[in-house]
C-alpha positions as CSV (number, residue, x, y, z in Angstrom):
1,X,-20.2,-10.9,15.3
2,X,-16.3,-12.0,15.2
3,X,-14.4,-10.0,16.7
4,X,-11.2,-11.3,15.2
5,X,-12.6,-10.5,12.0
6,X,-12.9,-6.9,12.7
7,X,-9.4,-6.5,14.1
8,X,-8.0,-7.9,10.8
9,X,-10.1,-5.2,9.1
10,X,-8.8,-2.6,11.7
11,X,-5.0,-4.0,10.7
12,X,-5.4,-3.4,7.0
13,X,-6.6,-0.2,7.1
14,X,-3.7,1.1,9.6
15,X,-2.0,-0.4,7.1
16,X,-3.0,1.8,4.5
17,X,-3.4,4.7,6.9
18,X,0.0,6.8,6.5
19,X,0.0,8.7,2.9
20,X,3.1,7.5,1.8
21,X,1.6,3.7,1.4
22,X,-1.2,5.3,-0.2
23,X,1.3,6.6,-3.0
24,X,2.6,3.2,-3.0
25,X,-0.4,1.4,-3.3
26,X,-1.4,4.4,-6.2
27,X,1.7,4.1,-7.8
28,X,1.7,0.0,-8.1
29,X,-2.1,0.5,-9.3
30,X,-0.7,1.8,-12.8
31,X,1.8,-1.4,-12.9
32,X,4.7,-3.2,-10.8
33,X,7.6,-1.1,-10.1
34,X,11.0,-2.1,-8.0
35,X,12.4,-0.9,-5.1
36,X,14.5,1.7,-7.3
37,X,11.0,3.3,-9.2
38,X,9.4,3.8,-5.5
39,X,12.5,5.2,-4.1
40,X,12.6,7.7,-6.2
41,X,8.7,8.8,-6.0
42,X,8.7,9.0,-2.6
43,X,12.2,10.4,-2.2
44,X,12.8,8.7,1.2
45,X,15.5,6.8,2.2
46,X,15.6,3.6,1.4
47,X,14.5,1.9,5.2
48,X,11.6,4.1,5.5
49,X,10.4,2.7,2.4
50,X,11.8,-0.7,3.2
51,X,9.6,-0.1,6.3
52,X,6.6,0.9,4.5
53,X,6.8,-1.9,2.3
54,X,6.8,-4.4,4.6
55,X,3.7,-3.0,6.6
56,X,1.8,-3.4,3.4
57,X,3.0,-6.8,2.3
58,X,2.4,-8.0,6.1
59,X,-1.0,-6.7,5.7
60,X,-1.7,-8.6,2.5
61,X,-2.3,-4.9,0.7
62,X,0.7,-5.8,-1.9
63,X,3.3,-8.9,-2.6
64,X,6.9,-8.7,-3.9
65,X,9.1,-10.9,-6.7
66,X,12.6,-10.8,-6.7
67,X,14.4,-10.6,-9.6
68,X,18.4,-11.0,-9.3
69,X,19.3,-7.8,-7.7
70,X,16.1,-6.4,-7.7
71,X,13.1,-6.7,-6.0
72,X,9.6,-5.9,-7.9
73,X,6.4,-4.7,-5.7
74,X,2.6,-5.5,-7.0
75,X,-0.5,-4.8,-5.4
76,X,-1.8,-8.2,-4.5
77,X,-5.4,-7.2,-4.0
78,X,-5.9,-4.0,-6.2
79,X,-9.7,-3.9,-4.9
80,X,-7.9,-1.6,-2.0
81,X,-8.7,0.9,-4.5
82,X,-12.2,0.7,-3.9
83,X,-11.9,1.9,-0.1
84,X,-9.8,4.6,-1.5
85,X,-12.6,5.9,-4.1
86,X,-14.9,5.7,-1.1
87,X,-12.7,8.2,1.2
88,X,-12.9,10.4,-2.0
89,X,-16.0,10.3,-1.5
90,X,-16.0,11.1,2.0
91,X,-13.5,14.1,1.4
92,X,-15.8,15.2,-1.9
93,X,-19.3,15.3,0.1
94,X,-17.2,17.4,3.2
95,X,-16.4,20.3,1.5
């Protein structure tokens, strides 16, 4: 068993475990979108989501390319979805 393996799983799902990263990661599922497209989805000011950005990218969940002004979010590993499905799962088979 390695430990540090399991607190790097434990990281990336905290990462993912606040509902408006989940949007994120959702929204950048369907394709890229800058700082500007987010904004407006989640309707929060700009640090929050600045803030939220940056957990997932430090987690590894998405990656971001700046172009001139503007900066462009992807999800870098989009099999993130599949833990999502599962919780569907989870919140399907509870009720």
């Amino acid at each position: 068993m390695n430990i540090t393996s399991f607190k790097r799983r434990a990281e990336i799902i905290k990462a993912m475990g606040h509902y408006a990263r989940l949007i994120i990661i959702d929204a950048l599922l369907k394709k890229e979108q800058c700082v500007c497209e987010l904004n407006d989805l989640l309707e929060m000011d700009q640090s929050t989501l600045s803030r939220h950005l940056t957990v997932l990218k430090n987690a590894g969940i998405i990656e971001d390319d700046k172009r001139g002004l503007k900066v462009f979010y992807k999800l870098k590993t989009p099999c993130v979805m599949k833990y999502i499905e599962c919780i569907e799962g989870v919140i399907k088979s509870n009720k």
